[in-house]
C-alpha positions as CSV (number, residue, x, y, z in Angstrom):
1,X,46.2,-6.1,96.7
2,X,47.4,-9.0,99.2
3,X,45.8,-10.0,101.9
4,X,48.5,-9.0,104.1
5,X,48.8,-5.1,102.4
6,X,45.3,-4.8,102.8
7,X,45.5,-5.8,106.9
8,X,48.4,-3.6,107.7
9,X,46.7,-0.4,105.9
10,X,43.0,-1.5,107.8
11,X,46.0,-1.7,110.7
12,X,47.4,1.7,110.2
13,X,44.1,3.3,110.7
14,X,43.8,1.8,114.4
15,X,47.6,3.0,114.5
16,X,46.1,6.5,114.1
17,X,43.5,6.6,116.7
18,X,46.0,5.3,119.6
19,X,48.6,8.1,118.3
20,X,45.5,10.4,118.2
21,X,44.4,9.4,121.6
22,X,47.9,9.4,123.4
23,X,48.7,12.8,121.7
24,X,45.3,13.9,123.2
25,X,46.1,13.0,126.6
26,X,50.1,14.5,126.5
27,X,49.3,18.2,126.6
28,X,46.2,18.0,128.6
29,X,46.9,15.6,131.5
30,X,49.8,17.2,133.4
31,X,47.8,20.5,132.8
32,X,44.2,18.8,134.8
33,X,46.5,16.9,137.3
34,X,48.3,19.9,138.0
35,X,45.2,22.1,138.1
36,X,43.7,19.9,140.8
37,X,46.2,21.5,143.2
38,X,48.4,18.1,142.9
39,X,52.6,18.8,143.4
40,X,55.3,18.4,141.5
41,X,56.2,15.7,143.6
42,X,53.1,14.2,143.5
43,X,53.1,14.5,139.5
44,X,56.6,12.5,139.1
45,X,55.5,9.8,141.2
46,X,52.3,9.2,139.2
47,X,54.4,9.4,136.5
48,X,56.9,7.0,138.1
49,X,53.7,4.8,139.2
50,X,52.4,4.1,135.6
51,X,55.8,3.4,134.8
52,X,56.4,0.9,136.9
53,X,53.3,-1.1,136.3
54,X,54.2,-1.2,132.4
55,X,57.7,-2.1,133.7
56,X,56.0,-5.2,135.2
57,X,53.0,-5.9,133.3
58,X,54.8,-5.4,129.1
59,X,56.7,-8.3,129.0
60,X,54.7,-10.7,130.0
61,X,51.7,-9.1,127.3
62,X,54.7,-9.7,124.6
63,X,55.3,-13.0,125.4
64,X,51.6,-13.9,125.3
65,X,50.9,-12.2,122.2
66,X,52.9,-14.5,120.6
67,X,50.4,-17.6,121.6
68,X,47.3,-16.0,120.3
69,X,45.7,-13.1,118.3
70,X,47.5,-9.8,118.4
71,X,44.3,-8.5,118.0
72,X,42.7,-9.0,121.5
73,X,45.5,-7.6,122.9
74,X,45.2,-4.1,121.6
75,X,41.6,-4.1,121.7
76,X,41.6,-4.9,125.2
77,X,44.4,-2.4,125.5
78,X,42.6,0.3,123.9
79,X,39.6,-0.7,125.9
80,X,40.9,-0.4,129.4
81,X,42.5,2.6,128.6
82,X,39.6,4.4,127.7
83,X,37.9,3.4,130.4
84,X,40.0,4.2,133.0
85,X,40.9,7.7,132.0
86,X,37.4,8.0,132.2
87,X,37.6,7.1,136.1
88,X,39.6,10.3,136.6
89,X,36.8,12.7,136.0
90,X,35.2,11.5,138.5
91,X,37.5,12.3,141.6
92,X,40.3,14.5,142.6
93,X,42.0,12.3,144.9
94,X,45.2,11.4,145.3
95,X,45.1,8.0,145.9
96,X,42.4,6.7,143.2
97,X,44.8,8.6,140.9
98,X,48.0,5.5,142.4
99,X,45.2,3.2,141.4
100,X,44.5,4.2,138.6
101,X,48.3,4.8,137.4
102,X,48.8,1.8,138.4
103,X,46.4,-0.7,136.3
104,X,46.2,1.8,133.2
105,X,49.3,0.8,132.7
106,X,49.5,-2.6,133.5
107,X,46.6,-3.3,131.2
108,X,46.9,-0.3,128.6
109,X,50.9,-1.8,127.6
110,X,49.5,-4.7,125.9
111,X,48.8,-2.5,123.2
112,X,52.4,-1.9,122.5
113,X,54.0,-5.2,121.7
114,X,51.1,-6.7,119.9
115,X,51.7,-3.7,117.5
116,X,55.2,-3.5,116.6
117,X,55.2,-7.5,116.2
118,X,51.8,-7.0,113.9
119,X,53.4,-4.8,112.0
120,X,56.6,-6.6,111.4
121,X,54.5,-9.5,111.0
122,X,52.7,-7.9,107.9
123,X,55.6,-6.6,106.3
124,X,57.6,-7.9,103.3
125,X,61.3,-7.7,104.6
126,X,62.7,-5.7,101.9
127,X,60.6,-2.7,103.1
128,X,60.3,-3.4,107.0
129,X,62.5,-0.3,107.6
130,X,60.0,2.3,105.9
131,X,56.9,-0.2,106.9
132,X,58.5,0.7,110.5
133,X,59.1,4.2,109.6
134,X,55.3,4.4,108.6
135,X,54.3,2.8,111.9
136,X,55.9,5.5,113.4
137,X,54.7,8.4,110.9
138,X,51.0,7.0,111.3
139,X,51.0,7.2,115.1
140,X,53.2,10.6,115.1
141,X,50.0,12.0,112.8
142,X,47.5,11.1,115.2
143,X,50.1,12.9,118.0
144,X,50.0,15.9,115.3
145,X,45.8,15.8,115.7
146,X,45.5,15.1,119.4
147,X,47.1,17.4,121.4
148,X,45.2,20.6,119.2
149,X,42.3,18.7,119.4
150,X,42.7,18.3,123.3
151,X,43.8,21.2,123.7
152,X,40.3,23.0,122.0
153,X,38.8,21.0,124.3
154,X,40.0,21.8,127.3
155,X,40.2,25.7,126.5
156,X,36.9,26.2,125.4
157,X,35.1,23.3,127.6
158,X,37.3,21.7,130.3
159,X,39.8,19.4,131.0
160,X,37.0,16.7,131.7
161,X,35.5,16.8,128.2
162,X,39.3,16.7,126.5
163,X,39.6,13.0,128.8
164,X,35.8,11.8,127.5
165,X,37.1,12.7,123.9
166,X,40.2,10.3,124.7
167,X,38.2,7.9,125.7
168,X,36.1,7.9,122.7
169,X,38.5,7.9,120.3
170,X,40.2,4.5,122.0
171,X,36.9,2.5,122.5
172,X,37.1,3.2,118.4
173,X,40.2,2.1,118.2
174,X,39.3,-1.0,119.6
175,X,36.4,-1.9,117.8
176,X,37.9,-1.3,114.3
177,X,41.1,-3.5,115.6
178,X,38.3,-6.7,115.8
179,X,37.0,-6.0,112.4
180,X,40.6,-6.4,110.9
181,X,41.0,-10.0,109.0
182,X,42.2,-13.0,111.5
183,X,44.1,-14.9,109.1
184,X,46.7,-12.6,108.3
185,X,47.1,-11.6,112.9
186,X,47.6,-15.4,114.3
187,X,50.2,-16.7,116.2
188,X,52.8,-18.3,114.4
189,X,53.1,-22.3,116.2
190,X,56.1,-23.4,117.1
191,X,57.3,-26.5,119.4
192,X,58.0,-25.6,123.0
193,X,61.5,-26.7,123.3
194,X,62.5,-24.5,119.9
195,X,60.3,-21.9,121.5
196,X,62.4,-21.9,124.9
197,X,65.6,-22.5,123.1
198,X,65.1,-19.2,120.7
199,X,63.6,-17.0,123.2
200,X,66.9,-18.2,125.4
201,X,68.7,-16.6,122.5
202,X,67.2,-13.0,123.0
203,X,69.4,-12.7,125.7
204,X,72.5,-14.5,124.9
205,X,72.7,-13.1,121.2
206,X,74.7,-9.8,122.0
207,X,73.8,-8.1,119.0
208,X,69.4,-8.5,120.3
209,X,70.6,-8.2,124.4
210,X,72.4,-4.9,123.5
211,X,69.8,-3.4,122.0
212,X,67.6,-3.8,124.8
213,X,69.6,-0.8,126.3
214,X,69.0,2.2,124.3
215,X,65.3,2.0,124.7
216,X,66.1,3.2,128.2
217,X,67.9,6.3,127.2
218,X,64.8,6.6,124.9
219,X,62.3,7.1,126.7
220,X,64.3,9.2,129.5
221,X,64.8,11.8,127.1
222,X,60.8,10.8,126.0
223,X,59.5,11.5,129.8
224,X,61.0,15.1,129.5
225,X,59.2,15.6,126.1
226,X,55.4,14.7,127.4
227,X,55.2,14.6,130.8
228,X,57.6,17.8,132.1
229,X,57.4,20.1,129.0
230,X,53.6,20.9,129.2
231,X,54.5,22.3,132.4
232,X,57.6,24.1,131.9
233,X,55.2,26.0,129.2
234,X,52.8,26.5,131.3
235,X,54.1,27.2,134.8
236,X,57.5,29.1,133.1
237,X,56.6,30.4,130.2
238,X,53.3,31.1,130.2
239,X,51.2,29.5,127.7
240,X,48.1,28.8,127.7
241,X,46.8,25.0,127.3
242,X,45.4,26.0,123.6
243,X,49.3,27.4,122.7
244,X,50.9,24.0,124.2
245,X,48.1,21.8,121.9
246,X,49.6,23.8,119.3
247,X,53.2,23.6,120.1
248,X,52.8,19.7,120.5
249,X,51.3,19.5,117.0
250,X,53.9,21.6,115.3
251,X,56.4,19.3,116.9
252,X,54.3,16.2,115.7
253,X,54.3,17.5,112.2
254,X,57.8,17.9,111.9
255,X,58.5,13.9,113.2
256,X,55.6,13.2,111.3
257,X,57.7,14.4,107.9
258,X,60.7,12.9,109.0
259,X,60.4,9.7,110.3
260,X,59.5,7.8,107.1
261,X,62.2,10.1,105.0
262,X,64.8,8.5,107.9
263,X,63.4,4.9,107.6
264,X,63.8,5.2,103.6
265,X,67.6,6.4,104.1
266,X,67.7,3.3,106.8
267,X,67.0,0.7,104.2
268,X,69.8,2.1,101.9
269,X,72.3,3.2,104.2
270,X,71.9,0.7,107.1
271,X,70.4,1.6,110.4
272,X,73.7,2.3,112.8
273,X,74.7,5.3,111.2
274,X,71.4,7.0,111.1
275,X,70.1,6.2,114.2
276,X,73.7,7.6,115.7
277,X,73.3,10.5,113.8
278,X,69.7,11.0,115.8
279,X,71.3,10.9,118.8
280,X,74.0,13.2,118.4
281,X,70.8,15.6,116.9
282,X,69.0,15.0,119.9
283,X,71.2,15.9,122.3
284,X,71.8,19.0,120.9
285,X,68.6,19.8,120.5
286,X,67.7,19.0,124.0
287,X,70.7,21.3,125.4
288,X,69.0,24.1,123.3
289,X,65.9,23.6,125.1
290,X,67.6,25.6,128.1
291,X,67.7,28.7,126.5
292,X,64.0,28.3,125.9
293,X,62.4,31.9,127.3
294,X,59.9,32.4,124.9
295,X,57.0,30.6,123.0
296,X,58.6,31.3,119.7
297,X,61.9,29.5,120.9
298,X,60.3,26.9,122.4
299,X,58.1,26.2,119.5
300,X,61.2,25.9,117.4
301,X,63.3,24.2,119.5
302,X,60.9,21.1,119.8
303,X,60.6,21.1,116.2
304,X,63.8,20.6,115.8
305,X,64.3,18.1,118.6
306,X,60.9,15.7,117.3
307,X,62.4,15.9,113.7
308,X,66.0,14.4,115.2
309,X,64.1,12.1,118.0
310,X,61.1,10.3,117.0
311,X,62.9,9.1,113.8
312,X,64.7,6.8,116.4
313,X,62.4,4.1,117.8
314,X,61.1,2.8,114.5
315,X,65.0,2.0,113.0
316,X,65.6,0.6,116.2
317,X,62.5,-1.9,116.3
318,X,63.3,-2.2,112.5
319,X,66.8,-3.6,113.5
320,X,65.7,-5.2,116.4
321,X,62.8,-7.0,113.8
322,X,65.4,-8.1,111.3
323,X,67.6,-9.6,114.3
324,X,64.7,-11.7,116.1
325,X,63.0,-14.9,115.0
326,X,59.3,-14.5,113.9
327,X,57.5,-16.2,116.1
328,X,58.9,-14.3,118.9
329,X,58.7,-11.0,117.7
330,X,55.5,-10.4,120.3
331,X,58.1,-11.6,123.1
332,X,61.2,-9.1,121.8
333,X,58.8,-6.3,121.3
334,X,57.8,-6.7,124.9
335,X,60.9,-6.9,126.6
336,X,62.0,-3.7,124.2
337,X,59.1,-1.9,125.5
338,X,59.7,-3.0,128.9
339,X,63.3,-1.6,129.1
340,X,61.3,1.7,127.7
341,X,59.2,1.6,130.7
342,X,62.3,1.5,133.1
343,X,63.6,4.8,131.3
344,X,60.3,6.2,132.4
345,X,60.6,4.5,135.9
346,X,64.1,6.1,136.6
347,X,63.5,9.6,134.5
348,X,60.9,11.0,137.0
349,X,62.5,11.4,140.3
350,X,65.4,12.7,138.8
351,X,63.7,15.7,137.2
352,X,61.6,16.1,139.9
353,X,64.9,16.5,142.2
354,X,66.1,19.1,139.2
355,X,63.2,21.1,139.2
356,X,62.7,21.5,142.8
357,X,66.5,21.4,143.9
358,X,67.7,23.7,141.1
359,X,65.7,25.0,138.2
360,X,63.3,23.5,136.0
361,X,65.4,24.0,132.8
362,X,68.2,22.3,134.0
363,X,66.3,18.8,132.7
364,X,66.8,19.9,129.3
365,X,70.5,19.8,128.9
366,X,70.2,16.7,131.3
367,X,68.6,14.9,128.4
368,X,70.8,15.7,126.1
369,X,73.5,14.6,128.1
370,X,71.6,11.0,128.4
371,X,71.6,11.3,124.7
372,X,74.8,10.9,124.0
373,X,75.0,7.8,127.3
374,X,72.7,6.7,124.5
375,X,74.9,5.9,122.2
376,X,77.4,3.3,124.2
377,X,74.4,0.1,123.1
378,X,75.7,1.0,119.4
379,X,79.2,1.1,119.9
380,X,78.8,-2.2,122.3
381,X,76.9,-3.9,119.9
382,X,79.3,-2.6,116.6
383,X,82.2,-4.5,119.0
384,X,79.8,-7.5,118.8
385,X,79.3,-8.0,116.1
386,X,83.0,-7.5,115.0
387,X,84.1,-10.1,117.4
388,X,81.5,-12.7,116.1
389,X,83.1,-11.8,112.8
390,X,86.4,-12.2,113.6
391,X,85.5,-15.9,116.1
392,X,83.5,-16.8,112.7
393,X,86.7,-16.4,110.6
């Protein structure tokens, strides 16, 4: 086996514990913050807090991560995440809980970048669609673990044991992330001027700039998925924080399955037709959510809507990879995620108003309806790249 195949599976294994840990915290964090007596209010603007931060703080990691090891940066990533989740165990206020928003996610984001870029980096090109898709599939199984494994937790010893078991699983994370090989992680060197000059070109290239939109639209529809559907099931339907873990993993299973099986079809299709299908999926399957009374249709209607949704992000990076020069993939991964971090900056206070104002179920068809606002960057970017055709000729 290469070097390089022999890094990215090593890689795919650290790729598990962050999906692990993040799918741990989704079910179980809105639940503890919420059982400390904190508002609704309250709950979308620590929500909106941590987004901002990443919106700040994500770029700038992706444009460093391109200088130096990839490595550091997700270890210290995984590291500062797991201790500050650890920090909320031991106080209920308010305002430690701004703080803490605040620098988890300026300094837990510079996991992101470093490992969509890593990944892209140790891939052949030929298969970075389905090495994308298995990016994607590897984290999505941790998210299939975590939130039953939080969930136990919390049900059968508390909400404060589920967040030590996070932070356990990241300081892993991190340490098997510095055994992985440095040859095959480093920076690629390049002079300063071509540097300038290409990461200029992120920007003025239509086909990369557009692409920088849908991320947005994203992670809108991704804020109602983790961070206002724990509650809806609790507070309107019901369950209990063991049948949301469960829910969360029967959703994670059914992206799990279908996120490589879309990244195959990708590389032998193309990308735009597959990723426009998802959205027209997803924004079905978010309207459906409104009719969501019972476990049983809840259940099923996440299923369906992970199976259409998560499939999306990886053939996006995968086009965005195949579009952006090597040696700033770091850079363009960052300012990707960063436009996903606005999505969850401006998603908040709008459901928040919607739950309050009117009713809590009115998000879902409210997604669905940014779903298909989603799909203007494709149709922009199809114009593109017909009108470069047409200058070309």
């Amino acid at each position: 086996m290469q070097p390089k195949s022999q890094s990215l599976l090593s890689f795919y294994l650290v790729i598990f514990l962050w999906g692990t840990s993040t799918g741990l915290l989704t079910p179980v964090f809105p639940l503890y913050i919420r059982s400390l007596g904190i508002t609704i209010q309250d709950w979308g603007s620590l929500v909106m807090t941590y987004a901002i931060s990443t919106f700040i703080f994500e770029w700038a990691w992706g444009v460093l991560s391109d200088r130096t090891d990839r490595r550091l940066f997700i270890a210290a990533g995984l590291l500062s995440g797991a201790l500050l989740i650890f920090l909320y165990t031991v106080s209920n206020s308010v305002q430690l809980f701004y703080i803490l928003q605040f620098f988890r996610g300026a300094l837990f984001i510079m996991v992101g970048p470093a490992v969509k870029a890593l990944v892209s980096q140790l891939s052949s090109s030929r298969k970075l669609g389905l090495s994308m898709g298995l990016y994607s599939a590897t984290r999505t199984l941790g998210g299939v673990v975590g939130p039953i494994l939080g969930s136990s937790i919390a049900q059968f010893y508390s909400y404060q044991h589920a967040l030590y078991a996070y932070s356990i699983t990241s300081l892993t994370g991190a340490l098997m992330t510095l055994a992985i090989s440095k040859n095959n992680t480093t920076k690629t060197n390049a002079g300063s001027s071509a540097q300038k000059q290409e990461w200029k070109q992120l920007f003025t290239q239509k086909n990369i700039a557009i692409l920088f939109l849908s991320p947005i639209i994203i992670f809108m529809g991704n804020t109602t998925i983790n961070s206002y559907i724990p509650l809806y099931a609790s507070e309107t339907i019901g369950m209990s924080t063991l049948e949301i873990g469960a829910l969360f993993t029967a959703a994670s299973i059914s992206g799990f399955i279908a996120t490589p099986i879309f990244g195959w079809i990708s590389d032998r299709t193309g990308r735009k037709p597959v990723i426009f299908s998802g959205f027209l999926l997803s924004a079905a399957m978010f309207s459906g959510l409104f009719f969501a009374g019972t476990p049983a249709y809840l259940a099923l209607a996440l299923i369906a809507l992970k199976m259409c949704f998560l499939p999306m992000t990886p053939l996006l990076l995968a086009m965005l990879s195949e579009t952006t020069p090597q040696r700033l993939l770091g850079t363009s991964m960052g300012i990707y995620s960063t436009f996903e971090n606005l999505g969850t900056v401006i998603a908040p206070p709008i459901y928040t108003a919607i739950w309050t104002i009117y009713t809590p179920a009115l998000i879902f068809p409210f997604s669905g309806l940014m779903m298909l606002v989603g799909l203007t960057p494709l149709v922009l970017r199809r114009k593109a790249g017909s009108a470069s055709s047409g200058t070309q000729s």
